[in-house]
Structures are given as C-alpha cells and as structure tokens.
Residue frames as qw, qx, qy, qz and C-alpha x, y, z in Angstrom:
[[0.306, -0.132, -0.868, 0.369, 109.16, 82.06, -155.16],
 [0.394, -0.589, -0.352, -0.612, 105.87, 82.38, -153.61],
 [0.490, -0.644, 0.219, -0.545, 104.84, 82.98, -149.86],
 [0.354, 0.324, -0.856, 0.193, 106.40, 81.03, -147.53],
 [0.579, -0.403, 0.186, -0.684, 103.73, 79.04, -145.32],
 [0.080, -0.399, 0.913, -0.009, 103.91, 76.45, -143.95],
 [0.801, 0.097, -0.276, -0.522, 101.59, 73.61, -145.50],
 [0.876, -0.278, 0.220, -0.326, 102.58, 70.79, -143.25],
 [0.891, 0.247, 0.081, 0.373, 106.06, 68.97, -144.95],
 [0.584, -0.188, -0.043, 0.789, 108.82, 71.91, -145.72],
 [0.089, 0.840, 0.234, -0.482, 108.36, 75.52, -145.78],
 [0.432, 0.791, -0.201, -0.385, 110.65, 75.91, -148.48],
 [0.906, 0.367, 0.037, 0.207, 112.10, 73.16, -151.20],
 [0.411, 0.705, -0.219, 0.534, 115.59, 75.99, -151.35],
 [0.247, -0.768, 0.198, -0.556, 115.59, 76.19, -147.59],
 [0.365, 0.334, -0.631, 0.598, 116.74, 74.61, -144.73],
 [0.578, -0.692, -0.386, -0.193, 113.61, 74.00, -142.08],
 [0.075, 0.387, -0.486, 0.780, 114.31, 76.15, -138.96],
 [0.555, -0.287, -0.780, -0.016, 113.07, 75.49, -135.35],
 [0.045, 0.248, -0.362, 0.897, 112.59, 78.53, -133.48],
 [0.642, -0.356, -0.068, -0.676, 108.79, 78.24, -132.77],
 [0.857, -0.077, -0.509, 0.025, 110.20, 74.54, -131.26],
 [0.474, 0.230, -0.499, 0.688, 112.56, 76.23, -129.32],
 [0.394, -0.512, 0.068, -0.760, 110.21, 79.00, -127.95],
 [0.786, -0.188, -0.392, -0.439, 108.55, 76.40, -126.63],
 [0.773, -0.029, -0.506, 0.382, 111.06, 74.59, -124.76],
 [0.138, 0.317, -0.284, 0.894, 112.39, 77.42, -123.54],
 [0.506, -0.398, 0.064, -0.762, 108.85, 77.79, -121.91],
 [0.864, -0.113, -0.473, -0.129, 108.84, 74.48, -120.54],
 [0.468, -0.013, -0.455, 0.757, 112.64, 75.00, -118.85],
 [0.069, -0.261, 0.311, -0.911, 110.84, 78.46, -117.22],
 [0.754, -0.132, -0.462, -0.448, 108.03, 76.45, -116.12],
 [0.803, -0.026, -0.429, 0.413, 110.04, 74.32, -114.01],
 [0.319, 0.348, -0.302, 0.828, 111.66, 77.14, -113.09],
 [0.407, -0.383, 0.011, -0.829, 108.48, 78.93, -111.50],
 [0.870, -0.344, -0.353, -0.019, 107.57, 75.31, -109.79],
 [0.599, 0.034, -0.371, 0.708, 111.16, 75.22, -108.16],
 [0.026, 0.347, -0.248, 0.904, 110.33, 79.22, -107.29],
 [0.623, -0.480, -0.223, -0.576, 106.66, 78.06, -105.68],
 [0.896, -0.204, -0.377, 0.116, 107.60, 75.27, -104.01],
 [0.136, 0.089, -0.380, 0.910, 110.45, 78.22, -102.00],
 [0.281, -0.350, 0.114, -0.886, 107.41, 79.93, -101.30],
 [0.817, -0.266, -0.213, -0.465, 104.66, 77.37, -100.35],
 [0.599, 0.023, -0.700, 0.389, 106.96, 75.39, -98.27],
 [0.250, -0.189, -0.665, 0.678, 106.94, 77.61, -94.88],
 [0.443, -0.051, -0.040, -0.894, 103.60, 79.35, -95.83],
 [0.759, -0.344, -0.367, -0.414, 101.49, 76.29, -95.60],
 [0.416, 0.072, -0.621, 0.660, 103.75, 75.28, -92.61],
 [0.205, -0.093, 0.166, -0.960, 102.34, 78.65, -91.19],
 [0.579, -0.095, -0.236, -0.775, 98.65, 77.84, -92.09],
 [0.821, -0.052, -0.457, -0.337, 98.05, 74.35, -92.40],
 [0.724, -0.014, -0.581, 0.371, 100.49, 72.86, -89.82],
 [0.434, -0.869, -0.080, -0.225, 100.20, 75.77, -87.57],
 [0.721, -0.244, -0.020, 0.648, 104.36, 75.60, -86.97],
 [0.114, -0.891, -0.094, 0.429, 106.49, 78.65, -87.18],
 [0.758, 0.470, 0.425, 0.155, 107.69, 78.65, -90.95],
 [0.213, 0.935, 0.186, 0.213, 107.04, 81.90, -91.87],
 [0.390, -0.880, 0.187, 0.195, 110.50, 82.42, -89.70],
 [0.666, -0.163, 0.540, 0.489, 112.56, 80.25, -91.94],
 [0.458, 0.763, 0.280, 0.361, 111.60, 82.99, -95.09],
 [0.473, -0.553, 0.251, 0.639, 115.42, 84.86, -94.56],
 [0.361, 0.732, -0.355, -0.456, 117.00, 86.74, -96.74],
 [0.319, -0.440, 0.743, 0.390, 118.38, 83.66, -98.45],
 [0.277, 0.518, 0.804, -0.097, 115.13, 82.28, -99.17],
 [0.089, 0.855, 0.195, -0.473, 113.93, 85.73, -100.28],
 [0.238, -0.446, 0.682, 0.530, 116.95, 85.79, -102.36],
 [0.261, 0.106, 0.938, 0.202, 116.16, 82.79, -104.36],
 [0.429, 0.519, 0.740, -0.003, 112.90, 83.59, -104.93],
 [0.246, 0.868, -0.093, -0.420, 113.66, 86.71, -106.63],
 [0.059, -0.500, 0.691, 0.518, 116.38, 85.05, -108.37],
 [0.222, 0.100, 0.957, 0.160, 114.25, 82.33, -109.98],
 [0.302, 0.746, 0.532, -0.264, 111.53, 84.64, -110.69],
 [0.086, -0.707, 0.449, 0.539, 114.25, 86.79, -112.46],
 [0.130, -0.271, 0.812, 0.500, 115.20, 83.87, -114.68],
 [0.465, 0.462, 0.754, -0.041, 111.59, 82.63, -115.22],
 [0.285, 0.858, 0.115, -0.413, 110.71, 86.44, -116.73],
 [0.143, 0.671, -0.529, -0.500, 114.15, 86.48, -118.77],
 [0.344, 0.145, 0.908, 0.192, 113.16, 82.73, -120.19],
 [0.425, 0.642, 0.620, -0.150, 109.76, 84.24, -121.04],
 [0.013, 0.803, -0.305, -0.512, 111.68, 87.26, -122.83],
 [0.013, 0.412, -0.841, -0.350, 113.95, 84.79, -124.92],
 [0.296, 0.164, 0.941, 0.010, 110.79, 82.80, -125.89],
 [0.284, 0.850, 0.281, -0.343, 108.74, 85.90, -127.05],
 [0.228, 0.747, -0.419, -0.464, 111.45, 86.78, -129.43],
 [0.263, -0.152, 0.952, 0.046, 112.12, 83.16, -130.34],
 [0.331, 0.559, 0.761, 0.002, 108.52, 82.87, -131.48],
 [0.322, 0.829, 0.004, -0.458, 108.31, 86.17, -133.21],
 [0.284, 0.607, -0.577, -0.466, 111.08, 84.51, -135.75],
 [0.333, 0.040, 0.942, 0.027, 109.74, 81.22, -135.76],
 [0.439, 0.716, 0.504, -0.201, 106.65, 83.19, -137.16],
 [0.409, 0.730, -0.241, -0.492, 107.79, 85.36, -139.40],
 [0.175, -0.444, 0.830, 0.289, 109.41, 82.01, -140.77],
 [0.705, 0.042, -0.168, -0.687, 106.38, 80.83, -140.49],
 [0.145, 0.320, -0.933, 0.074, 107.73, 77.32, -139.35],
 [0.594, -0.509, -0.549, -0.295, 104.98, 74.42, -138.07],
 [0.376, -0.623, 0.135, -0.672, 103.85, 76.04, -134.47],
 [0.557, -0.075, -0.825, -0.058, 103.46, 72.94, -132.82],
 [0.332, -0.442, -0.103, -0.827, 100.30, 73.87, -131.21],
 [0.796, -0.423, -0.421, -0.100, 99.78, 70.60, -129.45],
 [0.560, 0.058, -0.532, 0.633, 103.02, 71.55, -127.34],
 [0.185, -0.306, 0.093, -0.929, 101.18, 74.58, -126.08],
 [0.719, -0.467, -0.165, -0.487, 98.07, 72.35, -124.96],
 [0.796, -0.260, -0.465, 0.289, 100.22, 69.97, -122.89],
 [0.328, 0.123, -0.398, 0.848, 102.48, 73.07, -121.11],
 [0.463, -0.339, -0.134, -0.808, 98.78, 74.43, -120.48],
 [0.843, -0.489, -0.205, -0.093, 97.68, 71.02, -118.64],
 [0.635, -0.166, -0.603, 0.453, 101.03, 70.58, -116.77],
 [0.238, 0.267, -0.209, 0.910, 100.53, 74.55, -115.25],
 [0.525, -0.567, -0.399, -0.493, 97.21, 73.72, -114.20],
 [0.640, -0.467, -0.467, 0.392, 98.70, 72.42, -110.60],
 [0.497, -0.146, -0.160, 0.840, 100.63, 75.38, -110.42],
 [0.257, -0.450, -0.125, -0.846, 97.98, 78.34, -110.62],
 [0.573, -0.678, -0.398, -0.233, 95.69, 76.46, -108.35],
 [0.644, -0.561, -0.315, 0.415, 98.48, 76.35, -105.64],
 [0.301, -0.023, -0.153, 0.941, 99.48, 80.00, -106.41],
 [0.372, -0.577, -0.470, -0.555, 96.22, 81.14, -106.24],
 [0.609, -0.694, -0.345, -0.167, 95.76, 79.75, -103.07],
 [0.690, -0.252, -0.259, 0.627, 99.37, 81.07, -101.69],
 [0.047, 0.315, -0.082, 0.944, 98.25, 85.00, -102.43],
 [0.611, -0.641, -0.251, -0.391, 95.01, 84.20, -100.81],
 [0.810, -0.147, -0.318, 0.470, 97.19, 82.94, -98.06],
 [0.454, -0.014, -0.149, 0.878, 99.46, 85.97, -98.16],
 [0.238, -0.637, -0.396, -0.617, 96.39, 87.95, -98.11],
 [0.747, -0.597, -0.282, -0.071, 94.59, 86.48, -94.85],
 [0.695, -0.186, -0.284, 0.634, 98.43, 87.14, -93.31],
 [0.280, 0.043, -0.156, 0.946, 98.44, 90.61, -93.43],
 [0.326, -0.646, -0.333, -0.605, 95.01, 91.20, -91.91],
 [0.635, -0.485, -0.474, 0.370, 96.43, 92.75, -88.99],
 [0.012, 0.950, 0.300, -0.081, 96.72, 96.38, -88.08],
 [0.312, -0.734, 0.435, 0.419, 100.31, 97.04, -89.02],
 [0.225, -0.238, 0.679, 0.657, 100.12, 95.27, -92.57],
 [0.474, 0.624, 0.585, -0.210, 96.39, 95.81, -93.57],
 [0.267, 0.856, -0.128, -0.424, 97.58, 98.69, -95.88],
 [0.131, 0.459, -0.711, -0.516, 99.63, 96.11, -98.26],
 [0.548, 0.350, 0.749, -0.126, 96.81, 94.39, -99.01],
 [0.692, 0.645, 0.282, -0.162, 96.28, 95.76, -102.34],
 [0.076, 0.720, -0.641, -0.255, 99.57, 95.98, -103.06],
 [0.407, -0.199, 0.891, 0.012, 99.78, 92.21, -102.57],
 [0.737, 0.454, 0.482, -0.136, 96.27, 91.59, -104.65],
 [0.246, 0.860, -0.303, -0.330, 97.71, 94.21, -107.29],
 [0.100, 0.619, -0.750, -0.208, 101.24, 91.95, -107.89],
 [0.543, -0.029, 0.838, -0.049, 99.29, 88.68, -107.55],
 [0.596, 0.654, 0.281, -0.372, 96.58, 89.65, -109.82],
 [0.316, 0.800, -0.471, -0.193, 99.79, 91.11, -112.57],
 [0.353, -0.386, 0.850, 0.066, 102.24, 87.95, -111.90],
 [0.575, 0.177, 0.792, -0.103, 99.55, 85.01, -112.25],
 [0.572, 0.727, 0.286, -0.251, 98.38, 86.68, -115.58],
 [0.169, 0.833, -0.499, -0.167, 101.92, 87.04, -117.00],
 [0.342, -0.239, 0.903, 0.099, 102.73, 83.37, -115.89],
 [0.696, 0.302, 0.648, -0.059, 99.69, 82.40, -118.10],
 [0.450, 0.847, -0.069, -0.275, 99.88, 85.13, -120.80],
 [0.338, -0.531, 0.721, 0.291, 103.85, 83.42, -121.01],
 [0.334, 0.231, 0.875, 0.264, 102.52, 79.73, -122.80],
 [0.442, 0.680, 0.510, -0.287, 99.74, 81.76, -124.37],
 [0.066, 0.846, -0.055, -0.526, 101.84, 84.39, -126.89],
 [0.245, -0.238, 0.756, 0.557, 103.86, 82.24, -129.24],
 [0.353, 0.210, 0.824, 0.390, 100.91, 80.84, -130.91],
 [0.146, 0.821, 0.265, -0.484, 98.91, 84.40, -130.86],
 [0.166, -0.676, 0.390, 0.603, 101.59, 85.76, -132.39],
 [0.365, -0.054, 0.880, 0.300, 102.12, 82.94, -134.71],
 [0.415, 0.558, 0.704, 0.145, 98.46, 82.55, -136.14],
 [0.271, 0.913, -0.048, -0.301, 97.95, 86.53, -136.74],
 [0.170, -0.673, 0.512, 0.506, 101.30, 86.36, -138.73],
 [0.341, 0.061, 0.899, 0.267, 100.09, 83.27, -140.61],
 [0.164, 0.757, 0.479, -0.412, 96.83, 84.78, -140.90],
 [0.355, 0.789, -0.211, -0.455, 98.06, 88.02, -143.02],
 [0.078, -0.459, 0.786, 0.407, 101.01, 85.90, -144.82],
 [0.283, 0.274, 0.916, 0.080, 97.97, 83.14, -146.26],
 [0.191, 0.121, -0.163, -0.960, 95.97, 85.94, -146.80],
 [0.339, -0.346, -0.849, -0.210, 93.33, 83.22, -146.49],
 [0.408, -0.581, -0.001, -0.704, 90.08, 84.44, -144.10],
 [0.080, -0.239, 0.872, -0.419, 90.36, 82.74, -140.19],
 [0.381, -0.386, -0.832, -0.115, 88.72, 80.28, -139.15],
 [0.530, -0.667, -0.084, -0.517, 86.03, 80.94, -136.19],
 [0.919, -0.290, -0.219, 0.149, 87.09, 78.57, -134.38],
 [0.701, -0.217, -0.337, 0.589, 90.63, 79.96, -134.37],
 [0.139, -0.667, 0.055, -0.730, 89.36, 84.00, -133.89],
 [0.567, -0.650, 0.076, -0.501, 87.77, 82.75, -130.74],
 [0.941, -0.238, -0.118, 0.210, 90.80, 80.87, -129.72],
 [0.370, 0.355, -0.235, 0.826, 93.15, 83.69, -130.00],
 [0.376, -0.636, 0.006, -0.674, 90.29, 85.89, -128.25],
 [0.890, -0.367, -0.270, -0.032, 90.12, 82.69, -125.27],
 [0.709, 0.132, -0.274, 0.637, 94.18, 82.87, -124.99],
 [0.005, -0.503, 0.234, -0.832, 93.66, 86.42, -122.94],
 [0.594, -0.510, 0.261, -0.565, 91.66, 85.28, -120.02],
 [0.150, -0.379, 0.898, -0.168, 92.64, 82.73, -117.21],
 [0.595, 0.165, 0.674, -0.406, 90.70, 79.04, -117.51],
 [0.765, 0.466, 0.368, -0.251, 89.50, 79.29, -120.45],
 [0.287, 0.778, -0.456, -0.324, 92.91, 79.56, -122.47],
 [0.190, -0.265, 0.913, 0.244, 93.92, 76.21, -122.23],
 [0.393, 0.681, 0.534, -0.311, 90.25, 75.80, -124.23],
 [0.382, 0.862, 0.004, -0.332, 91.62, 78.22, -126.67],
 [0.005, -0.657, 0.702, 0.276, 94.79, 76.57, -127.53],
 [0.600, 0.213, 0.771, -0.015, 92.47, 73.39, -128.30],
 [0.509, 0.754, 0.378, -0.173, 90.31, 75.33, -130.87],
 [0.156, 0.835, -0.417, -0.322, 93.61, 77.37, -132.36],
 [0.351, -0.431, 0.793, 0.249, 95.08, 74.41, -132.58],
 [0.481, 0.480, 0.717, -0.153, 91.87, 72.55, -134.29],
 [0.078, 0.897, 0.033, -0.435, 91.65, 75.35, -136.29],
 [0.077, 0.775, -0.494, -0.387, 95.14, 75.58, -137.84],
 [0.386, -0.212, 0.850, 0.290, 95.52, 71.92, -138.99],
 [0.472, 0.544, 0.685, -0.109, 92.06, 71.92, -140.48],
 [0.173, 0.896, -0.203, -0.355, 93.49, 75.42, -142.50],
 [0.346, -0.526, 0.726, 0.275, 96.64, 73.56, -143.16],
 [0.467, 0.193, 0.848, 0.157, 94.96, 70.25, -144.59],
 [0.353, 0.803, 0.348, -0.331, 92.76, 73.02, -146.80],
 [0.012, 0.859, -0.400, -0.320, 95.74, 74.70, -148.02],
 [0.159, -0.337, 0.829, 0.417, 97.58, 71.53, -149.08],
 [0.444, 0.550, 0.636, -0.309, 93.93, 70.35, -150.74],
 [0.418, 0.869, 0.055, -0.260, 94.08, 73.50, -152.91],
 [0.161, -0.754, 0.572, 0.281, 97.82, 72.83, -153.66],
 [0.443, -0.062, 0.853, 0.268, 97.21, 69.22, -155.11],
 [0.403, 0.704, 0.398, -0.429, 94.40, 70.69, -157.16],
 [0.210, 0.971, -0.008, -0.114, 96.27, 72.99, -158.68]]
C-alpha cells in the first residue's frame, strides 16, 4: 500500500473515510458562536457607556465578569479540541475542506471589527490618572487575544497542507506557500485561505491526472 493522500474520492479502497479535519472545523464554528455570545456580554454596557452616554459600565458585576471568563474559557478549550482534531485529520490526510475555513473567515469578519473597536474603547476608559498605568496591559491582552481568535480558523489548514506537502512529496504550489505565509497576519488571512484553498484542488486535480495516466 502506497501513501495515503487524499486525491479527491477515498483515501484508502481498505479503509473506512474518517472526518476529523470536518469535525475540527465545526468545533470552530460552535467556539465562534461562543466568542459572539462572549462579545455581545462585553459590548452591551460598554457602548451603553460611550455611545448612549447611560451608566452601563455599572451593570459589568461579578456575574457578568463571571460569564465572560467562562465563555472565553470554553472558546480557548474548543480551540484546543480543534487543534488536535486537525492534527489527526492530517496525518490521515482526509479532504480539508478548505472552503469551510473561507466562510468561518467571512462570518468573523463582524466580530474583529467590533472587538477592535471595544479595546479601543477600553483603552480611551482608562485615560484617567488612577488607571493610565493599565493601558498597556490592556493593549498587550487585546493585541494577544484578537490574534489567537484569528490564528484559531487559521491552523487546521496550515497544519494540514505542510503535512500533505511532505506526505505527496510533490513541490508546493506558490500560490499555496504564500497562503500559508498570509494565514499569520490579520486581514489578509481570509485572502490566504482563498489561495490555499485554490492551490490544493488545483494539486489534487494534478495528482488524480497523473493517477489516470498511469
């Protein structure tokens, strides 16, 4: 039995098709949600505060607090149990389904812009002379968070293509080098998960090319 890759039908004829790299996925969808549900705690009595000029910012209790730690908790341990989830979907080598990655990329687009603009928020709040000094704390954990919530939808298919990559032993495309390289910075990854994706079918359709050949 030769390498197992997938070539667009079954990975192996002797095998059972597995669906971990499907799951990952989901999984990242359900923590998604999750991290909306946790914004929407936060951006309720903060734009209150700002935009409505009411007194909001009093109704963030410990319960509220709570919550959002607890829903940030579960988003992180979703993103956990999708990172391993996609490390054996790859080494299975199963089909990635790369397009699932561009759509969880457009729905997360609302949700950066309005967490963006709630640390800038939480910024401009503590420019007063008793909380100026957690101001880089605050940029610090925004800066780490917002790059972890993208770096989340961004790892499965990293992971994936390098793994496909050595197992094909075929040379990458350009197209998907500088879509893995795209998947590290903010904006332009959902851009990279076009071209990886572009990329891998156009490998795929190559691979099964050389296979009827031969």
């Amino acid at each position: 039995m030769g390498m197992e890759v997938y070539t667009g039908n079954i990975i192996s004829a002797q095998k059972e098709p597995t669906h971990f790299m499907k799951a990952s996925k989901i999984v990242i969808l359900v923590a998604v949600a999750v991290l909306y549900a946790m914004q929407m705690t936060i951006a309720i009595p903060l734009f209150g505060a700002f935009v409505l000029e009411t007194n909001q910012l009093g109704e963030m209790n410990d319960a509220r607090l709570a919550a959002i730690g607890i829903l940030l908790c579960i988003a992180l341990v979703l993103d956990l149990v999708s990172f391993i989830l996609a490390i054996i979907g790859s080494a299975k080598q199963e089909e990635p389904h790369t397009k699932m990655t561009i759509v969880i990329k457009a729905i997360m687009i609302p949700f950066f812009l309005i967490n963006v603009t709630i640390w800038c928020l939480s910024v401009l709040a503590e420019f007063n002379p008793f909380l100026m000094i957690a101001i880089p704390l605050t940029i610090f954990l925004g800066v780490v968070l917002t790059y972890l919530y993208m770096f989340m939808t961004s790892w499965p298919d990293i992971i994936y293509m390098i793994i496909f990559t050595i197992k094909s032993k075929r040379r990458p495309k350009a197209g998907m080098v500088l879509g893995i390289i795209l998947e590290f910075f903010f904006v332009v990854d959902i851009i990279g998960s076009i071209l990886i994706h572009r990329a891998y079918k156009k490998t795929i359709e190559e691979m099964n090319g050389s296979e009827q050949i031969t």
